[in-house]
C-alpha positions as CSV (number, residue, x, y, z in Angstrom):
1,X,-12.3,10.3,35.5
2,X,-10.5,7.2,34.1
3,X,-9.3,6.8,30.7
4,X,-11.2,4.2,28.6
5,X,-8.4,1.4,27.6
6,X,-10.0,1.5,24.4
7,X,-9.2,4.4,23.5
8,X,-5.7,3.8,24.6
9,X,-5.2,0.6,22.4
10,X,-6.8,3.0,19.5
11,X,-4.5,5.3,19.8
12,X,-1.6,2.7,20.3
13,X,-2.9,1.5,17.0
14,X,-2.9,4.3,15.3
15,X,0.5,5.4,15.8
16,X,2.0,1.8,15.0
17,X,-0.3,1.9,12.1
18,X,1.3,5.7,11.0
19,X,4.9,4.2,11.7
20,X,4.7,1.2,9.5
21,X,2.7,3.4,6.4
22,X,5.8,5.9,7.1
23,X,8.2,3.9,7.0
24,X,7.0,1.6,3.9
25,X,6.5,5.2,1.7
26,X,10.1,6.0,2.8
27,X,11.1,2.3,1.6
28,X,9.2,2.6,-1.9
29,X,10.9,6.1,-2.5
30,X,14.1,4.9,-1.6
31,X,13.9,1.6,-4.0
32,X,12.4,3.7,-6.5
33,X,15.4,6.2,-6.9
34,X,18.1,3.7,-6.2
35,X,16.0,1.6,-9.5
36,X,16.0,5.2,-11.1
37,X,20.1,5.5,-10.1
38,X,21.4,1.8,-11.4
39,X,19.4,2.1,-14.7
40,X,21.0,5.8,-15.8
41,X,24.1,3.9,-14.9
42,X,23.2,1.3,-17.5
43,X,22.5,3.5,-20.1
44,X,26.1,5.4,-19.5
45,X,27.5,2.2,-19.7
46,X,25.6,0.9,-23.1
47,X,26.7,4.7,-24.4
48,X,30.2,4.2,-23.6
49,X,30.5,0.3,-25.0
50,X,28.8,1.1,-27.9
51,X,30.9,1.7,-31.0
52,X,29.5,4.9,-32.9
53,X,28.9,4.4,-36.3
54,X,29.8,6.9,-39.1
């Protein structure tokens, strides 16, 4: 028995589809802790340039 081609584009579409989700929650996460990263560096920095006051 042959294979419908539909099905074959379908599942070609699916695992493009699965790729690019994959690889935009893997983008998100990896802005959102490099975002996370730089502003804790900020805040050191503001501590540090900040004369205490007594």
């Amino acid at each position: 028995m042959a294979e419908n081609p539909f099905l074959s584009i379908l599942a070609l579409v699916a695992v493009v589809l699965l790729v690019v989700v994959t690889g935009g929650i893997g983008y998100l996460t990896l802005a959102d802790w490099r975002d996370r990263r730089r502003l804790e560096q900020e805040k050191r920095e503001t501590r540090r340039s900040t004369p205490k006051r007594r």
